[in-house]
N, C-alpha and C positions, 0 to 999 in steps of 0.2 A: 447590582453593579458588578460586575467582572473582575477579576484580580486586573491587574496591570501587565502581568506575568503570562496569561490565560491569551491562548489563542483564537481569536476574533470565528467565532459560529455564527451561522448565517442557514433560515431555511429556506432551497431552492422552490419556486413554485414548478408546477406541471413541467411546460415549455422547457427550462432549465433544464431541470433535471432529466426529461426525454434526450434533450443534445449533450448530455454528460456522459449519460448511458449508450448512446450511439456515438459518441466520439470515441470513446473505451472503446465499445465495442460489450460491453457486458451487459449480464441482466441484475437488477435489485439485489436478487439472492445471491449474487458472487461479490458483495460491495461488505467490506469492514464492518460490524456492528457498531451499535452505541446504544447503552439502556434508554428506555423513557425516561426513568429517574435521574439522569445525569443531572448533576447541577450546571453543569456549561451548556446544556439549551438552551436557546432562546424560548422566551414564552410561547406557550401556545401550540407545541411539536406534537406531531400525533405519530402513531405505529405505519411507519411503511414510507413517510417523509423521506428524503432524503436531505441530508447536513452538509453544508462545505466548511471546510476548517481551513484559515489562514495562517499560515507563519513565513513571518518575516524574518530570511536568512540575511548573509551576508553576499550572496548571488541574488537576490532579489525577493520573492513574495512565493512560497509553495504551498499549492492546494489538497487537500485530503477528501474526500467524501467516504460520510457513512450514512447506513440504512438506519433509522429509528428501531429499535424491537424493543 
């Protein structure tokens, strides 16, 4: 179970993640890292996934994505 604290990860399927990377406008390899070992994965994350990471500001909800390595 996740800290309280910890910002809400999520992993994007196929589909998702193709419209993330074309709405950027980028490819995989120009996307922020994140280890496989990270403890804030969701179960089950494999090398080349793409992660969406939530945080809740005080302007609303901002998005991160990183590549699995």
């Amino acid at each position: 179970m996740p800290h309280i604290l910890q910002p809400k990860h999520s992993k994007l399927n196929v589909k998702e993640a193709e419209e993330i990377l074309g709405g950027l406008n980028v490819s995989k390899s120009q996307l922020p890292k994140i280890l496989s070992n990270d403890p804030s994965l969701p179960e089950g994350c494999q090398v080349g996934e793409i992660i969406k990471i939530e945080r809740k500001t005080d302007d609303g909800e901002v998005f991160y994505y990183r590549v699995v390595v």
